[in-house]
ZAKOL-103590 format. One line per 2 residues: number of its first residue (from 1); for each residue x, y, z of C-alpha. Coordinates in nm, 3 decimals. Example, Ala and Ser with C-alpha at 12.3 -4.5 7.8 and 13.67 -1.06 7.14 Angstrom:
1 = 1.230,-0.450,0.780 ~ 1.367,-0.106,0.714
//
This chain:
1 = 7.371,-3.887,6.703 ~ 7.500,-3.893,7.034
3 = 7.217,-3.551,7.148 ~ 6.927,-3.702,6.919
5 = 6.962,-4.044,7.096 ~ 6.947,-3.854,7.432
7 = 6.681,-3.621,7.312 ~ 6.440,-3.945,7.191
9 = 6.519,-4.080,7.519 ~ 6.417,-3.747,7.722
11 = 6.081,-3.732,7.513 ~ 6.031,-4.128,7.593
13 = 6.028,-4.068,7.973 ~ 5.825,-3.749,7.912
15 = 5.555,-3.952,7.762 ~ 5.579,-4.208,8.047
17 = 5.601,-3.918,8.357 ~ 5.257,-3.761,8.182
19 = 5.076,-4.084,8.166 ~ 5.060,-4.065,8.554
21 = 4.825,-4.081,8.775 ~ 4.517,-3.850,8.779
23 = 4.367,-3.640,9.136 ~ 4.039,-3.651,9.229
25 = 3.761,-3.955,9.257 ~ 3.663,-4.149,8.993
27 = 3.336,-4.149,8.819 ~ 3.128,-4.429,8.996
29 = 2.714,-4.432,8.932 ~ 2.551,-4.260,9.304
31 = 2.297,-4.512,9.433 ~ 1.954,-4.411,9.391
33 = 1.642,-4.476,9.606 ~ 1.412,-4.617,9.305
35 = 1.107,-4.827,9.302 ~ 1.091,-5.124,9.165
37 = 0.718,-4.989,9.033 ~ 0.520,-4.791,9.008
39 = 0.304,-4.669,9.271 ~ -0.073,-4.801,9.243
41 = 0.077,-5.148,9.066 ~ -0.092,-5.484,9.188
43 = 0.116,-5.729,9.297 ~ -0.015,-5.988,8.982
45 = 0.077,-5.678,8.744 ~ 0.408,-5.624,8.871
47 = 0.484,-6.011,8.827 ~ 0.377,-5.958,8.464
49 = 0.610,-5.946,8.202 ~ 0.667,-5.582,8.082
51 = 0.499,-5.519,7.772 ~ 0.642,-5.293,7.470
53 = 0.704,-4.955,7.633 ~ 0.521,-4.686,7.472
55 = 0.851,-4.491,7.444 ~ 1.018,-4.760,7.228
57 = 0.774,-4.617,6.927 ~ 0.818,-4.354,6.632
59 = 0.667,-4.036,6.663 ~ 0.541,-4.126,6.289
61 = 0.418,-4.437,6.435 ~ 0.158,-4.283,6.718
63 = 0.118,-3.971,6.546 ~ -0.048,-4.109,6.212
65 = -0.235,-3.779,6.084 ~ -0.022,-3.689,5.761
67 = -0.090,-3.307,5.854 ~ 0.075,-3.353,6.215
69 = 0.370,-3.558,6.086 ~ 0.432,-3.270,5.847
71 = 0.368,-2.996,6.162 ~ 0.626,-3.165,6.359
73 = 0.886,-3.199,6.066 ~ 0.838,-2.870,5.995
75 = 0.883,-2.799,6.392 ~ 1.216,-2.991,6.384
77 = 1.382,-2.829,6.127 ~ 1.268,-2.470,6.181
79 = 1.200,-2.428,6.620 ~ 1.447,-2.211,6.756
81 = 1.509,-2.422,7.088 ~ 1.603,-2.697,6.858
83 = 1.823,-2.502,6.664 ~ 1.956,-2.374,6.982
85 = 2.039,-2.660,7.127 ~ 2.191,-2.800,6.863
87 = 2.415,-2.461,6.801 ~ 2.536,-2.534,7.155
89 = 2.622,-2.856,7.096 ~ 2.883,-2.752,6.825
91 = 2.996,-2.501,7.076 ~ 3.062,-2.801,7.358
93 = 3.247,-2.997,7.065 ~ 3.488,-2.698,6.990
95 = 3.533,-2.624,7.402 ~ 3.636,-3.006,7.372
97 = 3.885,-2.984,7.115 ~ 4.032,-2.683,7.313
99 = 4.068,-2.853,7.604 ~ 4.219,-3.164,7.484
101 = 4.490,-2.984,7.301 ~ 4.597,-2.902,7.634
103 = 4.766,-3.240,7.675 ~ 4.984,-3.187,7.365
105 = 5.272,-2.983,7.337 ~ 5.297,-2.655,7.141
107 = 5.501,-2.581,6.838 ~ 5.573,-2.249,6.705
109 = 5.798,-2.127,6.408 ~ 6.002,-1.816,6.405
111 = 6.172,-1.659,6.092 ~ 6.379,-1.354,6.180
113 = 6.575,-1.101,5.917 ~ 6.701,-0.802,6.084
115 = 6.965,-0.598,5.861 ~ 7.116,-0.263,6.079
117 = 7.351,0.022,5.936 ~ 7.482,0.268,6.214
119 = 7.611,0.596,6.103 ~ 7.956,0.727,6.173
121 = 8.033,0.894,6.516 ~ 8.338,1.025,6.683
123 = 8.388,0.738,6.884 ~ 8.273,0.436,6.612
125 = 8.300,0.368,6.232 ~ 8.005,0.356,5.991
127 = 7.881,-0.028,6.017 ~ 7.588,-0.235,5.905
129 = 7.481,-0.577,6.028 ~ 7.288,-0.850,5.928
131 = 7.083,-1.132,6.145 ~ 6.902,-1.397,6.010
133 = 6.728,-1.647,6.217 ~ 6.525,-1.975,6.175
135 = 6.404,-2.185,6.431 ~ 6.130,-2.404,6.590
137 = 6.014,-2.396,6.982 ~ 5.824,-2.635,7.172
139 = 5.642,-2.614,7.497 ~ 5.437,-2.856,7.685
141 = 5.310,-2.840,8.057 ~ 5.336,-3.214,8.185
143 = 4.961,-3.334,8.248 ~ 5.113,-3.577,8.555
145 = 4.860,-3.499,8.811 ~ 4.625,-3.559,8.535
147 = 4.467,-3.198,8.559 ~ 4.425,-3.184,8.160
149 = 4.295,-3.487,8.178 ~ 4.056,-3.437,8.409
151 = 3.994,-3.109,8.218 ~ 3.889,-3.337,7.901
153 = 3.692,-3.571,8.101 ~ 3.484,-3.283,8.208
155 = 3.459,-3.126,7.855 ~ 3.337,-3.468,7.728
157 = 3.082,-3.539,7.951 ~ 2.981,-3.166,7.889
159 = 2.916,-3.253,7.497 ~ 2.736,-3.568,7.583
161 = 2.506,-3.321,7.831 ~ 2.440,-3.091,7.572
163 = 2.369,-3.388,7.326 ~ 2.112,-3.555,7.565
165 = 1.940,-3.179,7.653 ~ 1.929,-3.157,7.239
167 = 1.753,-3.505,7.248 ~ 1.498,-3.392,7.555
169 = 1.419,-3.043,7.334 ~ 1.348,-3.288,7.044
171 = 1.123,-3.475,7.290 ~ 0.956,-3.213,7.452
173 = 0.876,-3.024,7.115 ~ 0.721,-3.261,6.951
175 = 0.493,-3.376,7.229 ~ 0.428,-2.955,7.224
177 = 0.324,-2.997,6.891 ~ 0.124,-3.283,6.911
179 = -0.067,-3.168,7.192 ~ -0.106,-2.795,7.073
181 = -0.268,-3.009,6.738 ~ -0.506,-3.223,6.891
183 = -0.619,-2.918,7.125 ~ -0.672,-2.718,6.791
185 = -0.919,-3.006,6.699 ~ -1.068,-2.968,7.000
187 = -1.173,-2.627,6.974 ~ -1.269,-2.711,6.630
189 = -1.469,-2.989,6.699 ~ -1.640,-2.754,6.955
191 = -1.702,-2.448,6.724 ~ -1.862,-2.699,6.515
193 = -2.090,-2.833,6.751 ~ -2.176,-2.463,6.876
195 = -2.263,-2.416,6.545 ~ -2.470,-2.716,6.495
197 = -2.633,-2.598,6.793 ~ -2.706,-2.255,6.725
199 = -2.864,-2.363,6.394 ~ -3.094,-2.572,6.586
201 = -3.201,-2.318,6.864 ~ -3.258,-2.100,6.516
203 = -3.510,-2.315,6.384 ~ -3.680,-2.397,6.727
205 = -3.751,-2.013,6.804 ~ -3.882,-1.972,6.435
207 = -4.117,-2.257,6.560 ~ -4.201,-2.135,6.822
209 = -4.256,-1.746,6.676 ~ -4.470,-1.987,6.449
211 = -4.676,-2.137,6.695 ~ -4.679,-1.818,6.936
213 = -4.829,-1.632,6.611 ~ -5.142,-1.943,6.617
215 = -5.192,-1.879,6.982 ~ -5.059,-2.201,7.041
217 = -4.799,-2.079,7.296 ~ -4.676,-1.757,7.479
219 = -4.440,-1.493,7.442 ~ -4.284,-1.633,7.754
221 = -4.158,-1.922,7.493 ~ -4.098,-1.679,7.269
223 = -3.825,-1.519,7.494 ~ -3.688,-1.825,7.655
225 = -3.650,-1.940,7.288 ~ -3.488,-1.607,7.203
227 = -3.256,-1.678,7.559 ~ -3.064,-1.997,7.399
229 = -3.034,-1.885,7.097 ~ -2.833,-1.573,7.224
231 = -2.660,-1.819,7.478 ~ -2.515,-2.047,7.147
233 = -2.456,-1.752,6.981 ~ -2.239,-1.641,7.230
235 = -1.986,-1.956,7.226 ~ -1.865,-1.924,6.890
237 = -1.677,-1.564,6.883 ~ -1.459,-1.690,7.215
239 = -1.435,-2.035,7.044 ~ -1.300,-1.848,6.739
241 = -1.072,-1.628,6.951 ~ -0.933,-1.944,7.105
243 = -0.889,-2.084,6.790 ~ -0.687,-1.817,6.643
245 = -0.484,-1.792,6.951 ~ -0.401,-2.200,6.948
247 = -0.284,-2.119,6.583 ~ -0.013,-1.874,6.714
249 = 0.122,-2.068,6.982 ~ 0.150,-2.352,6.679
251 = 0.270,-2.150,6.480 ~ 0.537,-2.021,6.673
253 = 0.670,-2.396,6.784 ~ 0.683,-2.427,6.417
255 = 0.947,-2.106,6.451 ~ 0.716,-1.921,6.170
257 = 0.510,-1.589,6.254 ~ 0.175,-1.621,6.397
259 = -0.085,-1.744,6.094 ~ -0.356,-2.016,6.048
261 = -0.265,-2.392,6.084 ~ -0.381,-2.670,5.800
263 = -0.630,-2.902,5.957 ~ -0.612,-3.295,5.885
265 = -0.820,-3.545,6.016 ~ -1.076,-3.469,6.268
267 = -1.061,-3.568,6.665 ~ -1.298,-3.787,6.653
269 = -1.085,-3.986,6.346 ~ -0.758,-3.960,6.528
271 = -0.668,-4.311,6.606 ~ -0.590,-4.402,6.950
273 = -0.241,-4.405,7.152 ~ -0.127,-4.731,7.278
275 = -0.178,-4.724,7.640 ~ 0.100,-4.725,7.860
277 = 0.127,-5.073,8.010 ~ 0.110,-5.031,8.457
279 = 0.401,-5.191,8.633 ~ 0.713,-5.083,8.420
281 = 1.047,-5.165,8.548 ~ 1.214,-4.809,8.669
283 = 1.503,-4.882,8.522 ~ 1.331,-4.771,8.202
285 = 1.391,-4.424,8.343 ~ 1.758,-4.420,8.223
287 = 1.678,-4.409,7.895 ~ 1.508,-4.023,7.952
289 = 1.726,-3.792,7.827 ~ 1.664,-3.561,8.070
291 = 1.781,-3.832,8.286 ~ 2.140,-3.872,8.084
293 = 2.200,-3.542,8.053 ~ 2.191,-3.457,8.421
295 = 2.445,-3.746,8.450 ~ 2.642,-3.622,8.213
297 = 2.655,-3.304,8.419 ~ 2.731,-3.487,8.726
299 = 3.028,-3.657,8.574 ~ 3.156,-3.350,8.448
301 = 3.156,-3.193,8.774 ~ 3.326,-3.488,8.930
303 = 3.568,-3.419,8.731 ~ 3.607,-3.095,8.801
305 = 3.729,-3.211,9.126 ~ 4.062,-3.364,8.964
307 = 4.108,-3.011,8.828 ~ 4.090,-2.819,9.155
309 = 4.296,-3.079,9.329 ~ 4.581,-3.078,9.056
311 = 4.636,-2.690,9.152 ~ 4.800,-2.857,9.454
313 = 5.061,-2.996,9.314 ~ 5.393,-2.844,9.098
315 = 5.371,-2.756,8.762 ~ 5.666,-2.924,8.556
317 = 5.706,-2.766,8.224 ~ 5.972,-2.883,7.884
319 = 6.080,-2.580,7.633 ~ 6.276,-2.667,7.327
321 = 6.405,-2.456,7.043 ~ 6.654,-2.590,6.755
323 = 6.767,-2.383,6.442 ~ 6.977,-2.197,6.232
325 = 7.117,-1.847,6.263 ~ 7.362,-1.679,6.042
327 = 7.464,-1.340,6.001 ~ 7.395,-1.399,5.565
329 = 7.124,-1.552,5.469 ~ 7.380,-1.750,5.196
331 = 7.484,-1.940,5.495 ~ 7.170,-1.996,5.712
333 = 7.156,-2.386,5.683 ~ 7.508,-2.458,5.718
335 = 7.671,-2.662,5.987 ~ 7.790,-2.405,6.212
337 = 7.485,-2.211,6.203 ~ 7.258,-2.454,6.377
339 = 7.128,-2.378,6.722 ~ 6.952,-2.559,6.986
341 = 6.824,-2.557,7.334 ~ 6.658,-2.793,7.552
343 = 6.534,-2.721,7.890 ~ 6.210,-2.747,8.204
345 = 6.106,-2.650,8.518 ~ 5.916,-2.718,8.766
347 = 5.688,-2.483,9.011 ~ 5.563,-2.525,9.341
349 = 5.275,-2.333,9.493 ~ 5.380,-2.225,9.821
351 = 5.119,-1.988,9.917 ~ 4.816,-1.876,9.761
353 = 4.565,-1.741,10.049 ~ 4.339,-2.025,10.038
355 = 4.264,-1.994,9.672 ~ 4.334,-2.355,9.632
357 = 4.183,-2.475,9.860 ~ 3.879,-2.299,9.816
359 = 3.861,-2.389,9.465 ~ 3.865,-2.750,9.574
361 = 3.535,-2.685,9.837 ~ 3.383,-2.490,9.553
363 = 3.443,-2.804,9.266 ~ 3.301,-3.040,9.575
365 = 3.012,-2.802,9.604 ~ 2.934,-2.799,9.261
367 = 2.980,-3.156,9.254 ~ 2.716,-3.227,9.552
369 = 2.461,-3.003,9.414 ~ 2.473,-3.144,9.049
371 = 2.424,-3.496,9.286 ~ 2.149,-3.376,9.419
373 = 1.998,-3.245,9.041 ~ 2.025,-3.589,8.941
375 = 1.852,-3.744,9.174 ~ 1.565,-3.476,9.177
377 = 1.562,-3.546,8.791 ~ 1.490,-3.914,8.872
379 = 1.265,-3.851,9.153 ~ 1.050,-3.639,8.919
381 = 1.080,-3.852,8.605
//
């Protein structure tokens, strides 16, 4: 009772020596030079309450061709950059759950039968033996400097990165979409008014064959006549080439091989976006997910710091191993046969050759230039 009692007790000051402090700065929010609106803004409509942003709405809602809305689910569920980035963020969630198990000790099991006959020599008798062995072993590197800590925080901000980048590739593809859509219309719209149009030029040079036949009017109408129609007839086979090469690019945001698109309502039916109101607060800019996920980076890398600095500092390690060991197996888990062994150590770095310390300069660097990504990503946004 007397070694369990000490043992809890060793384990309880373990736990309180690993809560310790972490190395390296704290996450704080950088300051950024943001306007308070946007450029162009009159004083009376900056004073004006803002109205509903435009981003606060559905897709659906804007977006109210049925055809579209079916493009774009179609888009979400088979685009390869969405399925990408959603594939990586099941890869950041794993690197998480490696990193945090860091922190927690390690337990392994060992079962060992090892039975041994040596032959007769000059010197020895004949003689077998028999070891059996059954144990448990524990190891666990002390997070005090708080490097696997750190290590986590980094990890965690990396899956909420790769969350917010899935979020922006959700955003950005189905603006794609939309846009490559109402293009399509576009061009269709066009073909159909070069058709309209050559139809027309048609029937005004058989009118005026007509009337150049009555002596009416000259050849030179004739030809000039002839001119247009040629010039109409021109427009359609590059409108139709344009068409067929909007349909691809659709066709491959909707991850399928190239093909023709289903049409829905016209362009001149499509309803009309809300505008976006002038004079938005730019604090609406947080809510980008580019925006977030360049944070997230930056916290990461902040945290990276904590890492590097750790390195400084000694390493103080706990093993443990209790069991049983008996030469028969018949007598494994009796009282004599137990084993145990508690133990730790601790290790200084004494010199390195500036590895440590370079790996510091390098997390700062990292650090800095992820700074300076984020607020270039605001800047931009």
């Amino acid at each position: 009772m007397t070694k369990i009692r000490a043992l809890l007790m060793g384990l309880s000051l373990t736990l309180l020596l690993s809560a310790g402090c972490a190395v390296g700065p704290n996450y704080k929010r950088p300051t950024t030079d943001v306007p308070g609106m946007y450029r162009g803004a009159s004083p009376q409509e900056a004073a004006q309450p803002a109205a509903e942003s435009f981003g606060d709405q559905k897709w659906w809602e804007v977006f109210q061709d049925k055809q579209l809305q079916d493009l774009i689910h179609t888009a979400l569920q088979q685009n390869y950059d969405v399925r990408i980035a959603a594939t990586r963020i099941l890869e950041a969630r794993a690197q998480l759950g490696i990193t945090r198990a860091d922190q927690l000790p390690s337990i392994s099991g060992e079962a060992l039968a090892v039975n041994e006959r040596n032959p007769k020599t000059k010197l020895f008798r004949e003689y077998e033996t028999s070891a059996n062995q059954l144990d448990l072993s524990l190891a666990w590197e002390l997070d005090f400097w708080g490097k696997y800590r750190r290590a986590t925080e980094s990890a965690r901000a990396n899956l909420l990165a790769t969350e917010w980048a899935h979020e922006a590739v959700i955003s950005t593809l189905v603006s794609d979409v939309a846009t490559a859509y109402f293009q399509l219309r576009s061009l269709d719209l066009q073909l159909e008014v070069s058709r309209r149009t050559l139809a027309s030029r048609e029937d005004s040079l058989k009118l005026t064959q007509t009337l150049a036949n009555g002596g009416a009017t000259s050849m030179l109408d004739v030809r000039q006549a002839e001119q247009l129609v040629d010039t109409a007839a021109e427009t359609i086979p590059d409108l139709e080439r344009q068409i067929e090469q909007q349909e691809n690019f659709l066709s491959t945001l909707l991850g399928n091989n190239p093909g023709t698109i289903a049409r829905g309502m016209k362009l001149t039916e499509q309803p009309h976006p809300p505008e976006v109101p002038a004079g938005l607060p730019s604090s609406l800019l947080e809510r980008r997910p580019d925006i977030r996920e360049a944070e997230a980076q930056l916290i990461a890398a902040n945290a990276q710091i904590g890492v590097a600095k750790a390195a400084y500092f000694p390493q103080i390690s706990l093993t443990a191993t209790g069991g049983y060991q008996s030469s028969a197996l018949t007598s494994l888990f009796t009282g004599p046969a137990g084993l145990w062994s508690f133990g730790g150590s601790l290790v200084q770095p004494i010199f390195a050759g500036g590895r440590i310390r370079s790996g510091v300069k390098f997390s700062e660097a990292r650090q800095e230039e992820t700074l300076l990504a984020y607020r270039q990503t605001i800047q931009q946004a």
